[in-house]
C-alpha positions as CSV (number, residue, x, y, z in Angstrom):
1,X,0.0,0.0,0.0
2,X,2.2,2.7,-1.2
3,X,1.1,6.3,-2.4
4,X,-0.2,5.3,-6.3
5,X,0.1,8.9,-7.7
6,X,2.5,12.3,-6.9
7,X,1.1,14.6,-5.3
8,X,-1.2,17.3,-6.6
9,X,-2.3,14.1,-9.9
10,X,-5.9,15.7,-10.8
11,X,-8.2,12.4,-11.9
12,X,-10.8,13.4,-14.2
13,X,-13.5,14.1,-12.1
14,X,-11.2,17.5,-11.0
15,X,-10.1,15.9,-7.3
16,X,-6.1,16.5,-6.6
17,X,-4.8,14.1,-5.1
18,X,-2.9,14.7,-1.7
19,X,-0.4,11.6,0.2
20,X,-0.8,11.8,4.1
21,X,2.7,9.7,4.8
22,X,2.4,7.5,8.1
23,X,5.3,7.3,11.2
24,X,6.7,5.3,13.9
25,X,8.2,6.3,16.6
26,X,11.9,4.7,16.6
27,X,12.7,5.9,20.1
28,X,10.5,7.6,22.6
29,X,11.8,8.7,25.9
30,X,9.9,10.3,28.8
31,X,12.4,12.7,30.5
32,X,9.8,14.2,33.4
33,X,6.2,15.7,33.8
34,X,6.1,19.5,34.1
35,X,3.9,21.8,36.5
36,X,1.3,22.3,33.7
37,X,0.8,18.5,33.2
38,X,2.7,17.8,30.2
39,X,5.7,15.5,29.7
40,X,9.2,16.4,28.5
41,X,10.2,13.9,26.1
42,X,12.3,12.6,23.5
43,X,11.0,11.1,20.2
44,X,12.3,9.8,16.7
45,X,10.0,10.3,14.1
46,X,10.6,8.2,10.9
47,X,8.5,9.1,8.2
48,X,6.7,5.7,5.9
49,X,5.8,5.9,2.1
50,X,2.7,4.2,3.0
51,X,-0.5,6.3,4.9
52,X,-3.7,8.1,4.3
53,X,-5.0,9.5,0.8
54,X,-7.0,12.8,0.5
55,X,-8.7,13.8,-2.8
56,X,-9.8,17.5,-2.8
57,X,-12.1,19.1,-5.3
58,X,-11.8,23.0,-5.0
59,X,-15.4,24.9,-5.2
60,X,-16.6,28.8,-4.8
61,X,-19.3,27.5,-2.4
62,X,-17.4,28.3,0.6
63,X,-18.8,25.2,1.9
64,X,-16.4,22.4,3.4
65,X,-17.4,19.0,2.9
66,X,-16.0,15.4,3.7
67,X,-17.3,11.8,2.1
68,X,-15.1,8.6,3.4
69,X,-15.8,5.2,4.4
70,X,-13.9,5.5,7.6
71,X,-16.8,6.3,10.1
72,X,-15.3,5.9,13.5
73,X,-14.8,9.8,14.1
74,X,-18.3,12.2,13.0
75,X,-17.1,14.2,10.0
76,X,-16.8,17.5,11.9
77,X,-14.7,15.8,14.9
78,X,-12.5,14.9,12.1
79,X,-9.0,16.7,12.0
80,X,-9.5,17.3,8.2
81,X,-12.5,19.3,8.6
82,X,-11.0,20.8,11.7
83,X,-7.6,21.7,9.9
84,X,-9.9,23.3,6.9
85,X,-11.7,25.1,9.4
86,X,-8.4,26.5,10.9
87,X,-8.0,28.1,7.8
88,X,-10.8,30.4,7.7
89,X,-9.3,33.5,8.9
90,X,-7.0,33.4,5.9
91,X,-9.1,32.3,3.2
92,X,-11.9,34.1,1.3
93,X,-15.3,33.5,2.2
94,X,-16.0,31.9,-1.0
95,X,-13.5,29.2,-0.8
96,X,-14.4,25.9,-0.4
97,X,-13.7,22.3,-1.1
98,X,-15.2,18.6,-1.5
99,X,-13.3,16.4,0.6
100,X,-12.9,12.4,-0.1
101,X,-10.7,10.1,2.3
102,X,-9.3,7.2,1.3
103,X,-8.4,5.9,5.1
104,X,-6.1,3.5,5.2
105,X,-4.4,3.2,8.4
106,X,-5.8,2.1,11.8
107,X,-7.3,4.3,14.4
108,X,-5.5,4.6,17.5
109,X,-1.9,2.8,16.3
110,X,0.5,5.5,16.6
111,X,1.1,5.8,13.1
112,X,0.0,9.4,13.1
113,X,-3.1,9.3,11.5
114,X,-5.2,11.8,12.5
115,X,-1.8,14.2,12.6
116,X,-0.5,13.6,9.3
117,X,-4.5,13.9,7.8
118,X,-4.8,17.7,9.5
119,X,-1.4,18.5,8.1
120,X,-1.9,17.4,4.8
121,X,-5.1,19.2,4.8
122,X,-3.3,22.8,5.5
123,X,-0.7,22.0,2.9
124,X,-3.3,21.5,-0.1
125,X,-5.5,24.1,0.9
126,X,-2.7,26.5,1.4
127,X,-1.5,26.0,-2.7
128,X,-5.0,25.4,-3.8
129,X,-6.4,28.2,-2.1
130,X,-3.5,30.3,-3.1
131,X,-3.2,31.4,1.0
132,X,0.7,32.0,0.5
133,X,1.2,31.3,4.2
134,X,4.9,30.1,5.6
135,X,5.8,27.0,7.2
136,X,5.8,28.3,10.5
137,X,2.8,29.8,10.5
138,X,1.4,26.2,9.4
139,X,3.3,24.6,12.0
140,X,1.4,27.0,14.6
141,X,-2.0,26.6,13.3
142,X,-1.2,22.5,13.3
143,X,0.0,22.6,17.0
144,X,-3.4,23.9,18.1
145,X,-4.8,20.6,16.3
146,X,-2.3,18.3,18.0
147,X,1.2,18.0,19.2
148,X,2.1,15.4,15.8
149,X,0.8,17.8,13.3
150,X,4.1,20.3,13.1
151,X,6.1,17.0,12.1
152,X,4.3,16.5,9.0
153,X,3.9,19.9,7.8
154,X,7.9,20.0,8.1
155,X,7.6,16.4,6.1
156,X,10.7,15.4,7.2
157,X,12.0,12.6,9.4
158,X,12.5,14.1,12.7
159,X,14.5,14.6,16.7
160,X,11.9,15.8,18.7
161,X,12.1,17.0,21.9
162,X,10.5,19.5,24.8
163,X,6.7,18.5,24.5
164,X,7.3,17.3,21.2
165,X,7.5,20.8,19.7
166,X,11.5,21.7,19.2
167,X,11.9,19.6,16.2
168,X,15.4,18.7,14.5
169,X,15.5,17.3,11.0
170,X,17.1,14.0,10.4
171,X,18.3,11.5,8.4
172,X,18.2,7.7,9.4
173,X,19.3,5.0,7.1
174,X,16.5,3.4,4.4
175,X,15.0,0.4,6.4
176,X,12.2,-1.5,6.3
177,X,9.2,-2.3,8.6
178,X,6.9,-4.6,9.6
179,X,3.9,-3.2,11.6
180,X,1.1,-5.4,13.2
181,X,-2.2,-3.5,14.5
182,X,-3.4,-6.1,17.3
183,X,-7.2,-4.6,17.1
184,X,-7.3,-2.6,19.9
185,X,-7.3,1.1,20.7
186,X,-5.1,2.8,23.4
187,X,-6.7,4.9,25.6
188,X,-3.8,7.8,25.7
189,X,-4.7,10.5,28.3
190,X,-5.1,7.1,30.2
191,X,-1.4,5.9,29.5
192,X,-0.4,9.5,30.0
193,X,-1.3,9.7,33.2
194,X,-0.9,6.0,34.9
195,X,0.7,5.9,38.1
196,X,3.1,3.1,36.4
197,X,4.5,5.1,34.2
198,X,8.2,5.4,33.6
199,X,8.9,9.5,33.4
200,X,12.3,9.4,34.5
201,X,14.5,8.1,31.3
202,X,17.9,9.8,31.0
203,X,18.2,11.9,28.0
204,X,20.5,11.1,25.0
205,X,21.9,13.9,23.1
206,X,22.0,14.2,19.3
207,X,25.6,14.2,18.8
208,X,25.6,13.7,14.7
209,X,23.5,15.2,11.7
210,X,22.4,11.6,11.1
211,X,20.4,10.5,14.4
212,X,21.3,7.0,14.1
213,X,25.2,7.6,14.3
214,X,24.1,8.5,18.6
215,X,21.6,5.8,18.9
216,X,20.5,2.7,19.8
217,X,17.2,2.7,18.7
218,X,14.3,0.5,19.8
219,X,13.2,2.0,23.0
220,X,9.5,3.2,24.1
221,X,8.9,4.4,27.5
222,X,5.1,3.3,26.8
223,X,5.8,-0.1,26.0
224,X,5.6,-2.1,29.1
225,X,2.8,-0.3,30.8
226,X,0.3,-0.5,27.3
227,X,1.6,-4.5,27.2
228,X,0.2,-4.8,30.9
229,X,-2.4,-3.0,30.3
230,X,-3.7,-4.3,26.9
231,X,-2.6,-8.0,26.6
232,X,-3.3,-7.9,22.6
233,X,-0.4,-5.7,22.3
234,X,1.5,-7.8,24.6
235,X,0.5,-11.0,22.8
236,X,1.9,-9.7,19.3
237,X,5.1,-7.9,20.7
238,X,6.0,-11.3,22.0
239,X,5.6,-13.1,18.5
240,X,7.6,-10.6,16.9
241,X,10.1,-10.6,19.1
242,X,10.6,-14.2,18.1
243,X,12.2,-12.1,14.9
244,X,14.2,-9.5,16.3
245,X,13.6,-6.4,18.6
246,X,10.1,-5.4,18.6
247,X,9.1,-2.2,19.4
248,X,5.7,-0.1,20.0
249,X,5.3,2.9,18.2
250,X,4.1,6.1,19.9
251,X,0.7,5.4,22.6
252,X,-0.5,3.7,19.8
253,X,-1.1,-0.2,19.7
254,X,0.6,-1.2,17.0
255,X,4.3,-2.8,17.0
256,X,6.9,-3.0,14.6
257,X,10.2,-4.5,13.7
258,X,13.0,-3.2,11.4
259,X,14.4,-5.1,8.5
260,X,17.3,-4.0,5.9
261,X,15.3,-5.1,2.9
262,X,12.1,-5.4,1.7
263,X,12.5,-9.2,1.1
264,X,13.1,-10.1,4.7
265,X,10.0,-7.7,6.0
266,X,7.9,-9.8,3.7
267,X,8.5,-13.2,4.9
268,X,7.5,-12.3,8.4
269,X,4.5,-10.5,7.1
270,X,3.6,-13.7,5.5
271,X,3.0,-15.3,9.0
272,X,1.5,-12.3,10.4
273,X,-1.4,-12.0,8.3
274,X,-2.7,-14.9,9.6
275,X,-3.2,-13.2,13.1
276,X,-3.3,-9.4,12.6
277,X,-3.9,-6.9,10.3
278,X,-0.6,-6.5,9.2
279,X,1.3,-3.4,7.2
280,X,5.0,-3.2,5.3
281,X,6.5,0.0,4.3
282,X,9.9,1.7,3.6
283,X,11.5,4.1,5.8
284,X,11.8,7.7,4.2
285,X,13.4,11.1,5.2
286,X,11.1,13.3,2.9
287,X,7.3,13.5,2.8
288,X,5.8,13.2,-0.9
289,X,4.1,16.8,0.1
290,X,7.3,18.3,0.3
């Protein structure tokens, strides 16, 4: 499941298309909890080829509108419509837009969903509304729609740090993964704030342009409290660990391992399948949107 066309391919019925890349979280450290509730941390985002697709159609109606399959969320809950909204103040009152989804990742895995939907959203809009605004002022308008967003306006791979907001671009070897979604959905403000948690990790500094050259990657602070807590995920990190080093991306429930080729990844896919809904994608520093 890999983006089929480049981004801004008009079909015939006038929609442009528009990739909404997917991401794991190679590393994710919890540092401490500040006064105000939220947690210092330290994350590795790696951006996937594989993730969401958004078709817009551009109208003078200055009407929003969003058809999909995907149902879970009610269409103005959605972070689409909401990061459409967000553009108001800039935008005429005559611009508007038919929205179709083409949802292809899980609810609730840590793959960034949601995040990378609301970003791609204000990147399309911004050229096919001709709103001219700069990154930053994307990245700003994205934060307010959740702490992921900023990562994939930038669309690159990325050292996060602080409460996720002081972002570093990277660049971590070509890999491939293996990610399993064990059919559950992590309750995060739950995870967030579980006595159990583990909010004292030591920090690691970023001593090379190419994050990988100062880590060992493979670590989430999450991981054994969501396995205790959800014995799905627990169930599936221990069958992939039969592989290699498995490791839980974000406060998601899905779980991943890391292969140097694509031919590798696919064998273990191959039993997967059989138990989970299972995903295969290549590692990549740039977003298509970029």
């Amino acid at each position: 499941m890999t983006f089929e066309h480049t981004t801004g391919f008009t079909n015939d019925d006038g929609y442009s298309y528009w990739p909404a890349p997917a991401k794991l979280n190679l590393e994710l450290r919890i540092l401490g909890r500040r006064d105000d509730g939220y947690h210092e941390l330290q994350t590795l985002f790696q951006l996937l080829d594989i993730g969401d697709e958004i078709w817009i159609k551009p109208n003078d109606s200055g009407i929003i509108t969003l058809d999909s399959a995907y149902d879970e969320v009610p269409s103005d809950d959605n972070l689409i419509i909401k990061a459409a909204r967000a553009l108001a103040p800039y935008k005429k009152d005559s611009d508007g837009a038919d929205i179709h989804l083409h949802k292809h990742l899980p609810s609730g895995a840590g793959l960034g969903g949601g995040s990378s939907d609301a970003a791609t959203t204000l990147i399309a809009f911004n050229r096919l509304w001709s709103l001219n605004l700069d990154n930053e002022t994307l990245c700003d308008i994205g934060a307010k729609l959740g702490a992921d967003v900023p990562v994939f306006v930038n669309g690159k791979t990325a050292w996060a740090e602080g409460i996720g907001e002081i972002l570093s671009a990277t660049s971590v070897p070509e890999k491939w993964y293996l990610i399993v979604y064990p059919d559950v959905k992590i309750n995060t403000s739950k995870i967030f704030s579980h006595q159990a948690l583990t909010r004292d990790n030591k920090p690691i500094k970023l001593r090379a342009t190419r994050t990988e050259a100062s880590l060992e990657l493979g670590y989430n602070a999450f991981e054994p409290l969501v396995a205790e807590l959800y014995p799905e995920v627990g169930e599936a990190l221990d069958f992939l660990n039969k592989f290699g080093k498995a490791t839980l991306t974000g406060t998601g429930s899905c779980v991943f391992l890391t292969f140097d080729n694509e031919r590798e990844v696919r064998k273990i896919a191959a039993l997967c399948k059989q138990r989970w809904l299972t995903l295969t994608a290549r590692g990549i520093d740039t977003s298509p949107l970029v």
